[in-house]
Every structure is written in structure tokens, then in C-alpha cells.
C-alpha positions as CSV (number, residue, x, y, z in Angstrom):
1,X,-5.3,16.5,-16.6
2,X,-2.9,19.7,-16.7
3,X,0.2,17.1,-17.6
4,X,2.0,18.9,-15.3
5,X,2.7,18.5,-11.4
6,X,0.2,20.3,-9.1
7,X,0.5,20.5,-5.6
8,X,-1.5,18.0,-3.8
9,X,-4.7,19.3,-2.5
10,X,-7.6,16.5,-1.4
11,X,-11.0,17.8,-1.4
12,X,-11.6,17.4,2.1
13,X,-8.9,18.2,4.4
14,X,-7.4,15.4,5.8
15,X,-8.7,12.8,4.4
16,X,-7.6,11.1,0.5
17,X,-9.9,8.9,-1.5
18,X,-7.8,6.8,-3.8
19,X,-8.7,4.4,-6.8
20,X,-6.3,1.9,-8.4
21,X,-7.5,0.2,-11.5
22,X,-6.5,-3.7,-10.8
23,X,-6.5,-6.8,-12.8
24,X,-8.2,-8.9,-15.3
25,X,-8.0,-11.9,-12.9
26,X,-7.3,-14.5,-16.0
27,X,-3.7,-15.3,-15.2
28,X,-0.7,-15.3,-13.5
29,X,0.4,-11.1,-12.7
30,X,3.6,-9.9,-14.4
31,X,6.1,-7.3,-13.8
32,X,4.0,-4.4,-15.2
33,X,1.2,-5.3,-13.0
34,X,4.1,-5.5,-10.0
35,X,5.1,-2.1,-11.2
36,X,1.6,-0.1,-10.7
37,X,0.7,-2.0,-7.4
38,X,4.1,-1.0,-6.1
39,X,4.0,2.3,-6.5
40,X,0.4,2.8,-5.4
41,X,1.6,0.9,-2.4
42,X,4.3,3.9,-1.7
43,X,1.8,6.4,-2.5
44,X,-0.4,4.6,-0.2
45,X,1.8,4.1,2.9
46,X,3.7,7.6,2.1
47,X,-0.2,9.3,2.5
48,X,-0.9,7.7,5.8
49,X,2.5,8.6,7.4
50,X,2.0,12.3,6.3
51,X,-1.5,12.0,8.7
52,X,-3.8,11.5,6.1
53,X,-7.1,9.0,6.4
54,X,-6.3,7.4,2.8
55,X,-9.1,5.2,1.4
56,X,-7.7,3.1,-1.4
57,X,-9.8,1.6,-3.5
58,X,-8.3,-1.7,-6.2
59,X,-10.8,-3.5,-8.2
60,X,-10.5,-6.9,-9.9
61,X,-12.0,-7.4,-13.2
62,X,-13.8,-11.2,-12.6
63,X,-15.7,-11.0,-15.7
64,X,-14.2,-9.9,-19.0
65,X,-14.0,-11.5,-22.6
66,X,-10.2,-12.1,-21.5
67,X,-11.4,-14.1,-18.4
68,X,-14.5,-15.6,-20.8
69,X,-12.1,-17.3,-23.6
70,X,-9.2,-18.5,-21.0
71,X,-12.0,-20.8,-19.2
72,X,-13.2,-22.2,-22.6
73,X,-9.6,-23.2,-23.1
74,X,-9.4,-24.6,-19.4
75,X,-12.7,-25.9,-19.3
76,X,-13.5,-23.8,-16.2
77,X,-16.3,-21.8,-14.9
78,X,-15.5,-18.3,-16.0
79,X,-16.4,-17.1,-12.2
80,X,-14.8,-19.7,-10.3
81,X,-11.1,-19.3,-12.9
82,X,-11.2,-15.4,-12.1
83,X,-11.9,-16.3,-8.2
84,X,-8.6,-18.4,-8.1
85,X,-6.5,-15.9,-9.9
86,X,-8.0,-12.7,-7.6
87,X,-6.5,-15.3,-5.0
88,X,-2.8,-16.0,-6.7
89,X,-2.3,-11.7,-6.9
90,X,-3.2,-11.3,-3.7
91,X,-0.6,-13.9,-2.9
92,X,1.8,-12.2,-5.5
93,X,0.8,-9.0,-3.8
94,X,1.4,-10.0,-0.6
95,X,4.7,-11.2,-1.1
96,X,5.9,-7.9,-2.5
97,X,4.4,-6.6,0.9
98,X,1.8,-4.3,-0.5
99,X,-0.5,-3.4,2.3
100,X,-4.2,-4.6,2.1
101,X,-6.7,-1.8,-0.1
102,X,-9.1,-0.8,2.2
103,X,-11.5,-2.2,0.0
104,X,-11.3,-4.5,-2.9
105,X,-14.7,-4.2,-4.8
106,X,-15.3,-7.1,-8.1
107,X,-17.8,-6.3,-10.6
108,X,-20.0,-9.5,-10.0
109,X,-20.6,-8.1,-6.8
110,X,-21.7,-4.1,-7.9
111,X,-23.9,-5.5,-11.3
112,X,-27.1,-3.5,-9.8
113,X,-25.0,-0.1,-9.2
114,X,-23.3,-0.8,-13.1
115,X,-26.6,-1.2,-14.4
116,X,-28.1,2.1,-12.3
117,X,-25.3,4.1,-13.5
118,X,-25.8,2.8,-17.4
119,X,-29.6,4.1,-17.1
120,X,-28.4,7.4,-15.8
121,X,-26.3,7.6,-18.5
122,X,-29.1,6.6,-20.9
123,X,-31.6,9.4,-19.6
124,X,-28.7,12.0,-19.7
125,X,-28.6,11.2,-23.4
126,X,-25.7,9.9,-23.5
127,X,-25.8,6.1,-24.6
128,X,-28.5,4.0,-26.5
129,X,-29.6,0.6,-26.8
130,X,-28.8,-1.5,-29.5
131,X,-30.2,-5.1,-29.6
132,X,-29.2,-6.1,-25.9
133,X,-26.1,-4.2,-26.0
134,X,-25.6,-0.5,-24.9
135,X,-22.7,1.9,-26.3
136,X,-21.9,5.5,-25.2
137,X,-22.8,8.0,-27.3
138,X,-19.3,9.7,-28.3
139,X,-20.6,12.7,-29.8
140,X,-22.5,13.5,-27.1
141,X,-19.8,14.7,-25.0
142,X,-17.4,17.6,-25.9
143,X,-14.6,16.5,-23.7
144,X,-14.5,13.7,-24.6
145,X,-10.3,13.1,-25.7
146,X,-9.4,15.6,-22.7
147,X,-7.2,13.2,-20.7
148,X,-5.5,11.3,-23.7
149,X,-4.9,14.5,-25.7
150,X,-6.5,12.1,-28.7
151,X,-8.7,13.5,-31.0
152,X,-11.7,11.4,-32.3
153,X,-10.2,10.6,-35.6
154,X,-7.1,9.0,-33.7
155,X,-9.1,6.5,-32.2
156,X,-7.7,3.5,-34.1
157,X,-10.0,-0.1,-34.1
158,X,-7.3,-2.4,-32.6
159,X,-7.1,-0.4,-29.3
160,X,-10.3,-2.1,-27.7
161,X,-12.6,0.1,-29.7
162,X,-14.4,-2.4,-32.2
163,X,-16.2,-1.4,-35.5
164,X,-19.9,-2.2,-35.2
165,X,-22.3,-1.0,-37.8
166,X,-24.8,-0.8,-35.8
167,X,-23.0,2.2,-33.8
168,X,-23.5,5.9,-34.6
169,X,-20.0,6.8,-34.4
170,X,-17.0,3.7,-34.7
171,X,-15.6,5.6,-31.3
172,X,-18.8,4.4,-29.3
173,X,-18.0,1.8,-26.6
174,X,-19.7,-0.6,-24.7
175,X,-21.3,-0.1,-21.6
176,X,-23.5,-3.3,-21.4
177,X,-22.9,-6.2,-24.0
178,X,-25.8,-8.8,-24.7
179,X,-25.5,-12.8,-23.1
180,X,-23.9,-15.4,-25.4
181,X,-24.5,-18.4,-24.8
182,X,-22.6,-20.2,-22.5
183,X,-21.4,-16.6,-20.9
184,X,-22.0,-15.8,-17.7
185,X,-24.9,-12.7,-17.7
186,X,-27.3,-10.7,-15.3
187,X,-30.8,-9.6,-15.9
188,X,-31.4,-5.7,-17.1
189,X,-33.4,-3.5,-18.2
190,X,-31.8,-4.1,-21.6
191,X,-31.9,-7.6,-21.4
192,X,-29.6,-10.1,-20.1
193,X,-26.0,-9.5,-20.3
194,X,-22.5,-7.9,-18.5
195,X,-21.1,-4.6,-18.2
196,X,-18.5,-3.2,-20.6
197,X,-14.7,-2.8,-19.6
198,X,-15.0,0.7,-18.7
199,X,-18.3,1.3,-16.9
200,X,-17.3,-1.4,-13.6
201,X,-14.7,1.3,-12.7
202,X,-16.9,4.5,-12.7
203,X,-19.6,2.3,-11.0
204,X,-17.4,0.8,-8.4
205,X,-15.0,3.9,-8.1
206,X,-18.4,5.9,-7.2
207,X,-19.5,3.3,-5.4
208,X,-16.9,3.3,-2.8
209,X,-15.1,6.9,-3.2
210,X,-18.5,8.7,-4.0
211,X,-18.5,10.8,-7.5
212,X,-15.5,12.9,-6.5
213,X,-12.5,11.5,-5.2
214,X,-9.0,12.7,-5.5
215,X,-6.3,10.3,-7.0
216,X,-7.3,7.8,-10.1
217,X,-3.9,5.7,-10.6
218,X,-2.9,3.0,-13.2
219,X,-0.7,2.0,-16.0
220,X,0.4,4.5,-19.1
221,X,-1.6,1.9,-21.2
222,X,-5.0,2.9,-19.5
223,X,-4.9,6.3,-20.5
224,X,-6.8,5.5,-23.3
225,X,-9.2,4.3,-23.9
226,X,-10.1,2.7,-20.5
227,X,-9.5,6.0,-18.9
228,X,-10.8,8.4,-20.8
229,X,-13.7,6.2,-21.4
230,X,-13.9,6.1,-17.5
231,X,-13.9,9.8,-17.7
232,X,-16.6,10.3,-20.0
233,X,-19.3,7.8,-18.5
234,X,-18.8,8.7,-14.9
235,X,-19.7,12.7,-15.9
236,X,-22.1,11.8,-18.1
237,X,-24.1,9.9,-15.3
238,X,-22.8,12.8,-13.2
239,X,-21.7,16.5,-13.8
240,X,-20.1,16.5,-10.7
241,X,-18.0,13.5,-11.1
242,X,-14.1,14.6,-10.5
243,X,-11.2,13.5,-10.1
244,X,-8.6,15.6,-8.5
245,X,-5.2,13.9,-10.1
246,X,-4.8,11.1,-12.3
247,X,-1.6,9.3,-12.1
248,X,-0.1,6.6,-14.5
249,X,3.3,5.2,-14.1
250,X,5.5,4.6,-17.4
251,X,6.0,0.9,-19.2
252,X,8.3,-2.2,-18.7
253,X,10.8,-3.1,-21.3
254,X,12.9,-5.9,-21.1
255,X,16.4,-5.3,-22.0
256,X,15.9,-2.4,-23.5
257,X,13.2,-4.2,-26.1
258,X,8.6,-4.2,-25.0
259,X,8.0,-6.5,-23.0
260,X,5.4,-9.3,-25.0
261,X,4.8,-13.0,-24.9
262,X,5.3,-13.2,-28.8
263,X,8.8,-12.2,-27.7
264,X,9.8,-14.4,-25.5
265,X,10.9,-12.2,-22.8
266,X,7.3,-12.1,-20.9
267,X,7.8,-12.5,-16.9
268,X,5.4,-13.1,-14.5
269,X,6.0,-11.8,-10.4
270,X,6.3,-15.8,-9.7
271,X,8.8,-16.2,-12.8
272,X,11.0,-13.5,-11.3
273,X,10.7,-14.6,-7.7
274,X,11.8,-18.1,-8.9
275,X,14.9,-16.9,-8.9
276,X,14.7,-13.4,-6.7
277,X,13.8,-12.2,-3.5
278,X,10.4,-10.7,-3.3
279,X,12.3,-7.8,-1.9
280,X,15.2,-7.0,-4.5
281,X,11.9,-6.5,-6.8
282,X,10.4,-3.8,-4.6
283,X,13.7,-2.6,-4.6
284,X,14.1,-2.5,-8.4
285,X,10.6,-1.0,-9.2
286,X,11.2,1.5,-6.8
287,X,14.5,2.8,-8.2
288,X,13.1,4.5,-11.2
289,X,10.3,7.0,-10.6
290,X,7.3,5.9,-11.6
291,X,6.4,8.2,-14.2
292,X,9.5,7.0,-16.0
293,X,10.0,4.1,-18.4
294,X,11.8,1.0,-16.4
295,X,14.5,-1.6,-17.8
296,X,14.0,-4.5,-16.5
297,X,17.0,-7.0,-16.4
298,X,18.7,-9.5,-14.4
299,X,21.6,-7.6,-13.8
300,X,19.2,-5.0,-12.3
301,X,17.6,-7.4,-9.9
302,X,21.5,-8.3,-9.1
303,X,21.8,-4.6,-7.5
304,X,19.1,-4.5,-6.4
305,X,19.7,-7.3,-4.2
306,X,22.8,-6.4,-3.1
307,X,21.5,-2.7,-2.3
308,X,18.6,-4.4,-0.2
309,X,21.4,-7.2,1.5
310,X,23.8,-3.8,2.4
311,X,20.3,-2.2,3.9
312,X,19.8,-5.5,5.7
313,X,23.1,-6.1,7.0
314,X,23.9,-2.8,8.3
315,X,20.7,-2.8,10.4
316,X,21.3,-6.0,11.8
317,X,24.8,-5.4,12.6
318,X,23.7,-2.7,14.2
319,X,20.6,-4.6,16.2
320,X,23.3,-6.9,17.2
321,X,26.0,-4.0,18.8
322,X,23.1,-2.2,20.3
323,X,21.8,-5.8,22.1
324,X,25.2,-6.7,23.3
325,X,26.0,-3.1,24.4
326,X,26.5,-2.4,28.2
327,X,26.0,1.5,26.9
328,X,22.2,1.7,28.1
329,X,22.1,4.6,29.3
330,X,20.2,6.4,25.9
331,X,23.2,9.5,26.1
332,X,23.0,11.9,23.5
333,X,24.0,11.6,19.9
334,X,27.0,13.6,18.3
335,X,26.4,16.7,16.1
336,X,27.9,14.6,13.3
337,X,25.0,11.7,13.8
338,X,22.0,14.2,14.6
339,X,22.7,16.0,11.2
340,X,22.6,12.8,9.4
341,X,19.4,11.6,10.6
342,X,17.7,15.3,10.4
343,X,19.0,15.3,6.3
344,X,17.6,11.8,6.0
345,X,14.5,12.8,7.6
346,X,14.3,16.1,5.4
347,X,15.5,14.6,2.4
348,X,13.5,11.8,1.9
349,X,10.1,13.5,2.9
350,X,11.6,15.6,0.6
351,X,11.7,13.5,-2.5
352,X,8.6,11.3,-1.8
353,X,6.5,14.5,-1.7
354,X,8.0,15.6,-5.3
355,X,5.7,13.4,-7.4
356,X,6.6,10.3,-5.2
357,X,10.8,10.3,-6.5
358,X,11.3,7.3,-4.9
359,X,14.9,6.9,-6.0
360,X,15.8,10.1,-4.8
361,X,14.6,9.1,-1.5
362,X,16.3,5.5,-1.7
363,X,19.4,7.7,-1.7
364,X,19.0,9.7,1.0
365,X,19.5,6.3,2.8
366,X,23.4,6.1,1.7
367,X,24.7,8.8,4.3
368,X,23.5,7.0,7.1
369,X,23.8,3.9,6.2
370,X,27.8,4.6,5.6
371,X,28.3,6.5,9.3
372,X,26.3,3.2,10.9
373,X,28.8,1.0,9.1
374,X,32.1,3.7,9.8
375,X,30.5,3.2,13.6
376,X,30.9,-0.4,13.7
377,X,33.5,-1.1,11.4
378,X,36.3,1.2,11.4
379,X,38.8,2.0,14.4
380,X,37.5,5.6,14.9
381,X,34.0,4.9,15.1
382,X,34.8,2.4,17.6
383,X,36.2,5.2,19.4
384,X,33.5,7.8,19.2
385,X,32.0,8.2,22.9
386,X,28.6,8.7,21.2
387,X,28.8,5.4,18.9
388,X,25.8,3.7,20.8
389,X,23.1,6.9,21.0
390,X,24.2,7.7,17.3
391,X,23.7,4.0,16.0
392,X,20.3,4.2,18.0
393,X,19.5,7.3,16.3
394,X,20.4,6.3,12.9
395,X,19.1,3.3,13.2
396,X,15.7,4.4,13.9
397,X,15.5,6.9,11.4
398,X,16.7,4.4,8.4
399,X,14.2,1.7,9.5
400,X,11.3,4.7,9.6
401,X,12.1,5.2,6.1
402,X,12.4,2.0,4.6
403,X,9.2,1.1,5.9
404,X,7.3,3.8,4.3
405,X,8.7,2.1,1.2
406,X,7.8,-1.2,2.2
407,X,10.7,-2.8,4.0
408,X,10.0,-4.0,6.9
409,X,13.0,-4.2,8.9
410,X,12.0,-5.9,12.0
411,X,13.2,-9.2,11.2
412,X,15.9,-8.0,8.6
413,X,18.0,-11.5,9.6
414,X,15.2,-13.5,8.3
415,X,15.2,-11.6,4.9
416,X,19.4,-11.9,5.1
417,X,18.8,-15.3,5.1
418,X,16.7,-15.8,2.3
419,X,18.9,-13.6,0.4
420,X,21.5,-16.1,1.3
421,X,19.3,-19.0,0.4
422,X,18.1,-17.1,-3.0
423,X,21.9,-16.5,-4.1
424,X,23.0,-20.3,-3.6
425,X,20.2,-21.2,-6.2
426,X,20.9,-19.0,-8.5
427,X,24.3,-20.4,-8.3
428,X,23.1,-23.9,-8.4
429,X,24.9,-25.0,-5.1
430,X,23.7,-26.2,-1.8
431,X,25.4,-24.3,1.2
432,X,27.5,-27.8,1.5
433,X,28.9,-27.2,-2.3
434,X,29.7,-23.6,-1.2
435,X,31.7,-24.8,2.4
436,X,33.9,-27.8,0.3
437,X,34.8,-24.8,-2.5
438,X,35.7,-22.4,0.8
439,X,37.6,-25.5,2.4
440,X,39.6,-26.0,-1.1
441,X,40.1,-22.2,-0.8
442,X,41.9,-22.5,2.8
443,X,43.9,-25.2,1.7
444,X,45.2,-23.4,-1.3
445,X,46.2,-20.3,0.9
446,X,47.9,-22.5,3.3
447,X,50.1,-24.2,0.4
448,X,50.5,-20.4,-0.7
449,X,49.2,-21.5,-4.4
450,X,47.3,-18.4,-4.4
451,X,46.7,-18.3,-7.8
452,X,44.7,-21.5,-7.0
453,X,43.3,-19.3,-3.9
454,X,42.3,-16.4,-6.4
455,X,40.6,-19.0,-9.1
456,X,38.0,-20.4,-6.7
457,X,37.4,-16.7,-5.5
458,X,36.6,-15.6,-9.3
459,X,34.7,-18.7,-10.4
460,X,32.6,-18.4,-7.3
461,X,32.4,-14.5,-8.2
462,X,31.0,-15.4,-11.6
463,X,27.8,-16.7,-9.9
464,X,27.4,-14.3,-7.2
465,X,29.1,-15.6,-4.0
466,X,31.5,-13.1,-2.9
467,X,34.0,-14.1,-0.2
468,X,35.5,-11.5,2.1
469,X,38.3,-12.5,4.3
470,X,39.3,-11.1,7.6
471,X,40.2,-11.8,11.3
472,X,37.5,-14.0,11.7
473,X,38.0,-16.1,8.6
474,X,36.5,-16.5,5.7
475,X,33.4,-15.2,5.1
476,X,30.8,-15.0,2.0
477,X,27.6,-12.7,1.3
478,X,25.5,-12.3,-1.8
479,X,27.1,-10.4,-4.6
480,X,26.2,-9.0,-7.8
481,X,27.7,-11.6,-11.2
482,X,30.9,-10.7,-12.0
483,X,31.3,-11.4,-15.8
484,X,34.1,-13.9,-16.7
485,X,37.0,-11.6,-19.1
């Protein structure tokens, strides 16, 4: 709550209980949602490879008014749409290879510990009953504006806090809202109803983490009031309720303008992975630091691609040379190699332990990445004596680090593939239409009508097929668009 960074200190040594505010399961996820679950993902894997027992903790929201007037429109059981959508981000989740939460609570499964913490909060005299429904009493709580830095007469109706004459102070939220008919509701002591939007967290947060936790992560658009909200509730049913550090990553824009569907430029995770690989969107949300607005745009998913097809290629190349090598004999690397692989190591433990700077450690790849590819592809580094126990080395401690950022490099030809298989549709040509264009190529440089040659290079450019020639012929990769003049 300082707004400053802090050095990291978890209340019990060791061990790091983390909570991730997840989705309103009503629809398909989009970029933003991509954007927080990436980044908690990092923070996530980064914690565990530093030696720390991490519990992470992401809820789904299965019952909201959101969730409530999207099944009226479908003609759906409220419970059974919000089941289906948990499913399709998991799925969306999963292809962006975010590890598994260790738990994944939903609030129609903690209704009794919501409803337990709403009574504490009552008898702390900090909310009252109203009719069926319960609000939080405001007023009742000094700190309340702490984490937002808002004061009470900057809460503005519009921003999820609704005027309601029957409340003693227009700030006063919800923590239990009275059954409507045709709503799904529980029994309490108040009536039967559902929980509020902010009180599933505290409950399920306390639920799973205990009262005091240490990280409470999320989008800059929960700060308030879902957060501060949060705050209030879980100290007013508790004194000792803490959290150690909250963490909110900055918003999407879409070239340069706020990303809305009124706009026209609203993108769902499937949208983009239409036309992108799963991949080159990690890649991109991980280039900016996550406290830091993001641009999204298709010329940035274009580098990133090609950034994650260069990672790719290199290690494969190098996978291949150290398979086919007769140099087994694990001899040690060069000063020139060791030094490389110590900075990357340094460097990027470096920069993921400065406020996660994901970027910064991204780069700390492009040193090693370069000697691996002066290794394999130039005359010298076919020279070098050490050229097998230096790619070894590098090798390793490259695929170390892109894993803690969530590549997986195991089967990197597999995703080289389906790089190759994502740039031919987004040229709109089979892997046939490509080989006739690259025939009528060769024939052109035979005839030495190389201005014919160069034409079919540059059209082919213009939708992202670059082709390389060399010794072995012809060759084509995946390339960024390269605007027609």
C-alpha cells in the first residue's frame, strides 16, 4: 500500500501464500484477462524456482449479475453457463501454458464461509441489514480509501457503487443481495439470497490463504472499488487480516486507443490465437512489465513471433548439433561461453527479482542466444575446440530461463512447426501455394530475370514468408510483414 517497491518478505519464511482475483465466468476471456494471468503465472513459477512453497490461490466468479443477465439472453441455467465458461479459460489458460493454481475455489462452493464472514462483519458493527440485502457500513471504518488513495466523496455511482436510498451512506456496498425471482439464491440468516462482488474474495482468500497472506494480485481496474472494498470487509471481520503486497498490472490498449467492444477493437485470447501462436502472446505480454500500460497490436504479435521462432530455432539447431555430435565426452566450456551463461544466469535472476521486469530478463537471452548461433553458423565457431561443451552449456542455461517464463523448450520443433503452420494462414496459402511460388522463384534465377526473382521474394515478404537462400537451397521461415512502399 506504500506505492512504492518493497523488498519481498513472506510472513513465514519459506513459504508464499498468493491470491489472484479471476474471472466472471460469463464469456469468452480477452487479452486483459490474458495479461493478469500471465504475469501471475511468472510470478508464480519465478517463486517456486527461487525455493519457495508458493500456494496460489485464483477464484472464478460463477454467480454474478453479469453471469445472471447473459443466461436470460441464452436461455441458460445461470450455474451450468458459468460452469462451461470456468471450462473454456481453463482451456484458454492452458494454452497460454499457465501452470495449474494450487487451488481454484468458486463461490457456490464457499456460500456458508461468505455468509459466516458477513455475520462477523455484522457483530463487528460494521454492516446492517436492509430488507434481505446487507451493505457495509462505510463510515465505520477509517481506512477505508487507503489502497485507492480515493477519498469518500470520489466515489462516483457508475463504478459498481449503486445509489440506494435505503443505505446510510451512497458509498455502502453489498455484501449479500436479496433472491429475485428466477436467480439462483442460498438460505441465510438474512433471508435467501447471494453474496456481493466483493465479499467471495475476502471469504475464499481467508478461506484458503488464512486471514494473512502475502501477495493479493489483479488488474489496475480492481483497485477500486473491488479491492479496497476487499480490504475493508476482510479487517472488519478480522483486525488481523493483512496482506503483505498488493500487485496490479497496468491496462490494454489497442493501437494506442482503450480497448472496448463499443469500439470495435475488443479481442478475446481465442480471437487472437485465430490467427497467433499461443506462444508469440506470452511472448508479447511479457515484453512490457507488468506494471506498465501495454499496446497491443498485430505488428507486436509479428515480433513477437519472430523473437519466439529465433528462441526456437537456435535451440533446436543446437539439440540437433549436440545429437549428431561424436564430441561426447562433456569437456569443459571456454571462458568466453562460461561468462555468457553466468551473466544470463545473474542477469535474469536479476531482473525477475526487480518487481518481476520481465523484459529486462527476455533480454538477457540475446547474448547467448547470438554465441549459440556464431557456434553453429559462422566459420570460427565451427572452429572453437570447445563448440560442443559451450553449446551444452548455453543451451542449458537459455532453456532454464525460458521455462521460468513459461516456454517450454523440450519439444521446441513441435512449436517451430506450428509457427510455420500459423504463418501460412495468416498468409492465406497452403504449404503447396508456398513450394509452386518458391519453384517460380528458382526458375526466375535460373533465366537470370532476377527482378522477377526479387518480386516473388517481396510479395511473399508482404505476408510474412521470408526466404533465405544458401548452399542448401532455398529456404523459408516465418517473418515479421514487410509493408508494401
Amino acid at each position: 500500500m506504500t506505492r512504492q517497491k518493497e523488498v519481498f518478505r513472506p510472513r513465514v519464511e519459506g513459504q508464499v501464500g498468493m491470491y489472484v482475483c479471476g474471472v466472471t465466468a460469463y464469456d469468452f476471456s480477452h487479452i486483459g484477462h490474458a495479461r493478469v494471468y500471465v504475469w501471475s503465472d511468472c510470478l508464480f513459477r519465478y517463486l517456486r524456482h527461487l525455493g519457495y512453497e508458493v500456494k496460489y490461490v485464483r477464484n472464478f466468479t460463477d454467480v454474478d449479475d453479469k453471469i445472471i443477465t447473459r443466461a436470460k439472453q441464452t436461455g441458460e441455467d445461470p450455474i451450468a453457463l458459468s460452469e462451461r465458461f470456468c471450462e473454456e479459460f481453463k482451456e484458454d489458460m492452458n494454452a497460454l501454458r499457465c501452470l495449474p493454481p494450487t487451488s481454484e475455489p468458486k463461490v457456490t462452493t464457499h456460500i456458508p464461509q461468505i455468509i459466516t464472514m458477513i455475520q462477523q462483519i455484522i457483530n463487528n458493527g460494521h454492516a446492517y441489514a436492509v430488507a434481505g440485502d446487507v451493505y457495509f457500513t462505510v463510515d465505520s471504518f477509517p481506512e477505508y480509501g487507503a489502497l485507492s488513495g480515493r477519498k469518500q466523496d470520489e466515489n462516483r455511482a457508475g463504478e459498481r457503487v449503486a445509489v440506494d436510498e435505503r443505505k446510510k451512506n451512497p458509498a455502502d456496498f453489498a455484501l449479500w443481495k436479496a433472491a429475485k425471482e428466477g436467480e439462483p439464491s442460498w438460505e441465510s440468516p438474512w433471508g435467501r439470497g447471494r453474496p456481493g462482488w466483493h465479499i467471495e474474495c475476502s471469504a475464499m482468500s481467508a478461506e484458503h490463504l488464512g486471514e494473512a497472506f502475502d501477495i493479493h494480485g489483479g488488474g489496475q481496474d480492481l483497485v477500486f472499488p473491488h479491492h479496497e472494498n476487499e480490504l475493508a470487509q476482510s479487517r472488519a471481520a478480522c483486525a488481523h487480516a493483512h496482506v503483505g503486497y498488493w500487485v496490479h498490472n497496468g491496462f490494454v490498449t489497442v493501437d494506442e486507443e482503450k480497448m472496448s467492444k463499443s469500439l470495435g477493437n475488443f479481442f478475446t485470447i481465442r480471437d487472437v490465437l485465430k490467427e497467433f501462436h499461443p506462444l508469440a502472446l506470452r511472448w508479447f505480454l511479457i515484453g512490457t512489465q507488468y506494471r506498465s500500460p501495454i499496446n497491443y497490436s498485430r505488428a507486436q504479435l509479428d515480433q513477437a513471433s519472430d523473437r519466439l521462432y529465433y528462441l526456437c530455432q537456435t535451440v533446436q539447431d543446437a539439440h540437433d548439433l549436440l545429437t549428431d555430435s561424436a564430441d561426447t565426452d562433456g569437456g569443459a566450456a571456454s571462458a568466453e561461453a562460461s561468462t555468457s551463461a553466468a551473466a544470463l544466469r545473474g542477469g535474469f535472476e536479476d531482473s525477475m527479482s526487480d518487481d518481476l521486469n520481465t523484459p529486462k530478463a527476455v533480454a538477457a537471452l540475446s547474448e547467448p542466444l547470438k554465441l549459440m548461433n556464431d557456434l553453429m553458423h559462422t566459420k570460427k565457431g565451427r572452429k572453437d575446440k570447445a563448440r560442443t561443451a559451450n553449446l551444452r552449456l548455453l543451451s542449458k542455461e537459455v532453456q532454464s530461463a525460458a521455462g521460468i517464463l513459461g516456454f517450454d523448450l523440450e519439444d521446441a520443433r513441435k512449436v517451430l512447426d506450428e509457427l510455420n503452420a500459423y504463418a501460412l494462414a495468416r498468409a492465406r496459402m497452403t504449404i503447396e501455394d508456398l513450394r509452386a511460388r518458391m519453384d517460380e522463384r528458382a526458375v526466375a534465377r535460373a533465366a537470370k530475370d532476377f527482378a522477377r526473382s526479387d518480386s516473388i521474394r517481396a510479395e511473399l515478404a508482404q505476408v510474412g514468408i521470408y526466404l533465405m537462400d544458401g548452399g542448401d537451397g532455398t529456404l523459408w521461415k516465418p517473418a515479421p510483414v514487410v509493408e508494401s512502399e
